[in-house]
N, C-alpha and C positions, 0 to 999 in steps of 0.2 A: 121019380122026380118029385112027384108029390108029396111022397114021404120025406125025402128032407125037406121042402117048404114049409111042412108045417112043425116040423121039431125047429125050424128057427123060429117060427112065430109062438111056439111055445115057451123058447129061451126066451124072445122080447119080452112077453108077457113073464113071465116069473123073474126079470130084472126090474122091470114095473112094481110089481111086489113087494122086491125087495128094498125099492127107494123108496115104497111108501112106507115101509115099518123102520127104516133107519133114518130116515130124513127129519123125521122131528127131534131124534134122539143129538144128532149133530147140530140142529138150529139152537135147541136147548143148549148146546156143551158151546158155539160160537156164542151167543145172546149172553150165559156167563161169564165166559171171558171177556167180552166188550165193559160189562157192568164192573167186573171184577180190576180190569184197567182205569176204565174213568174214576174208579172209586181209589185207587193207587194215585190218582194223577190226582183229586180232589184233595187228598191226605196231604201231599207235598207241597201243594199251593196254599193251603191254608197255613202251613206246619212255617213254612216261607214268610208268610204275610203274618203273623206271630211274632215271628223272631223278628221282621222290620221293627213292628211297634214295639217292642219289647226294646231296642236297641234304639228307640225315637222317645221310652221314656225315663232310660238312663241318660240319654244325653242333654234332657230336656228339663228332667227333676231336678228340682235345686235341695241341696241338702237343706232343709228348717235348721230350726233353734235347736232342736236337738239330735243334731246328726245323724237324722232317719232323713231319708229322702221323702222329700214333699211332691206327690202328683194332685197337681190341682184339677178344677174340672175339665178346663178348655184342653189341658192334655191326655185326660183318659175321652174327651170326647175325639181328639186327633188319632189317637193308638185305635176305638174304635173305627174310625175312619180309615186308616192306614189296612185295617184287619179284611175291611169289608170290598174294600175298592184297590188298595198299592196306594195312595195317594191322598192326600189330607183335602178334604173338604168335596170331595168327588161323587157325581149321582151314579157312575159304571159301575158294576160290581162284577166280582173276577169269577164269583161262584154263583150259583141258582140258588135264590131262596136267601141271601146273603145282601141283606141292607142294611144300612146307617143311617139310624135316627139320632134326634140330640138328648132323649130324655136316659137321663140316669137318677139312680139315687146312691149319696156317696154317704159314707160313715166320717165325719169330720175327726172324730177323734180318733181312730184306726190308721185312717188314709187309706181306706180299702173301697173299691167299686165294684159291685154289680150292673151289669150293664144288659140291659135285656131288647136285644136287635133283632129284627126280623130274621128269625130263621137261623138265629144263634146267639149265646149268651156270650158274653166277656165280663170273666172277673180278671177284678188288679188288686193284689195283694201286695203289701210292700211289711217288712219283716227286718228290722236293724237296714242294712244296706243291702236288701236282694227285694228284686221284685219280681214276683210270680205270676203271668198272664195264665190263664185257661179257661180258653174255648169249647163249648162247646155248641159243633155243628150237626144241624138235624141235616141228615145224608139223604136223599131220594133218589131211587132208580128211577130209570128211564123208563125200562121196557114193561114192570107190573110194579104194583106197592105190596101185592097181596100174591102168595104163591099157594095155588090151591092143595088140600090134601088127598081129596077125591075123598073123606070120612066123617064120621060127625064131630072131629073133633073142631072146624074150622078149617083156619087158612096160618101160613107162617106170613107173618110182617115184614119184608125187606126194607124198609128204612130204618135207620136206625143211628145212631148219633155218635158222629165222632170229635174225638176228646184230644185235646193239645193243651199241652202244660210245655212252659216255657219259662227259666228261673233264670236270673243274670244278677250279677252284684255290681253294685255301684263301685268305680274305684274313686 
């Protein structure tokens, strides 16, 4: 009877073992999925909020005197607003890291804006009758910024910036 009491307390202990050498390998594989999702869901919401303003400054640009569409300032500062928040003139924002300020600097003779927002840029290109929005958002994970190597080489960077271009023409 002793002898099998202790070949079970032998099996507990070597399943012990065993969830200690697989359990981080699976915390790891769940922890990238989660990040790997919210960063899917971040792409879409943004990619979303793009194509509103994109679609708020076709309907908003008045053609000029030369049949280029004109975006004035209060409209690329609404399309940044639109980008940052869903909604024109709003302090919420839909992403982390993702604000709307009013300062830009515009190219008068171009019609083209750079627009440099907390935590992402918006340019507006405007080109005969198409206007070109693109985004770019600085991405942060949640769980680390930095993924170690265990080497001398350093560490990998997990943030990293994602890009939405967005082109429509005026009819």
């Amino acid at each position: 009877m002793t002898n099998l009491n202790n070949r079970k307390l032998k099996i507990k202990g070597l399943a012990a073992i065993e969830l200690t050498l697989i359990l981080p390998i699976l915390l790891f594989l769940v922890f990238i999925v989660a990040e790997y999702s919210r960063l899917l869901y971040q792409y879409n919401a943004l990619n979303s909020t793009v194509r509103d303003a994109a679609r708020y400054l076709i309907d908003y640009g008045t053609p000029g005197s030369t049949n280029v569409i004109d975006i004035t300032p209060e409209l690329a500062k609404n399309a940044s607003y639109l980008i940052s928040s869903g909604e024109h003139q709003s302090s919420n924002t839909l992403l982390p890291n993702l604000g709307a300020t009013a300062s830009m600097p515009a190219d008068s003779v171009t019609n083209n804006y750079v627009i440099n927002e907390t935590g992402y840029e918006l340019r507006i290109t405007v080109v005969d009758d198409f206007i070109t929005l693109t985004v770019i958002y600085d991405w942060q994970p949640v769980f680390a910024d930095l993924l170690p190597t265990f080497s001398s080489q350093g560490s990998f960077d997990l943030s990293y910036d994602l890009v939405v271009h967005y082109t429509m023409r005026a009819l």
